[in-house]
N, C-alpha and C positions, 0 to 999 in steps of 0.2 A: 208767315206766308212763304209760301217754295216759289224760289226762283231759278228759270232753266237759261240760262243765256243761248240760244241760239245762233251760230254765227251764220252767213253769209253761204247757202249752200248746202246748207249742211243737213242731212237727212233726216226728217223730221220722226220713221221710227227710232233713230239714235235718241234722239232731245226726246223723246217719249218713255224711251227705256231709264232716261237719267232722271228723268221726273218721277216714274214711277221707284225707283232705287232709291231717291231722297224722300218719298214719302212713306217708304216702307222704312227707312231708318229712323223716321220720325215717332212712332209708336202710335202713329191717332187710332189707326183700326184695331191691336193690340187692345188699348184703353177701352176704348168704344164698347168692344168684346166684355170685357172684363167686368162692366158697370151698365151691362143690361140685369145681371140680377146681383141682389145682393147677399154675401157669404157670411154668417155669423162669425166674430172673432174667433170664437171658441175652435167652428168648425176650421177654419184656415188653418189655424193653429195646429191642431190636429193633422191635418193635411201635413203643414210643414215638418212635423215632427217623424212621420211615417217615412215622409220621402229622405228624411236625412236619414233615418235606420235603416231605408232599403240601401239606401249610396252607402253607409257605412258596412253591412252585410256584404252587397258588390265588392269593394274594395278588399274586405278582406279573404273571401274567395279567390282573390287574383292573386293574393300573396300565399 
């Protein structure tokens, strides 16, 4: 559970903005996203492997 201590005055878009900033750090809509459908290992896998040979290609273009 998020909690936003509001103190005494204190402007409630501030305590809004830090509420939404700790719920955004917290991953739930991330998650959420993520585990509306579901990605065959294989495929992931795959995914992960392409995006590490595109990074590795990037990098060595810069050198």
């Amino acid at each position: 559970m998020i909690v936003v201590p509001v103190k005494e005055g204190e402007n409630i878009e501030r305590a809004l903005k830090k509420f939404k900033r700790k719920f955004e750090k917290t991953g739930v809509v991330k998650e959420l996203r993520r585990r509306q459908q579901f990605d065959k290992p294989s495929v992931v896998a795959r995914e992960e492997k392409m995006h590490a040979i595109y990074v590795q290609h990037m990098q060595q273009k810069e050198d």
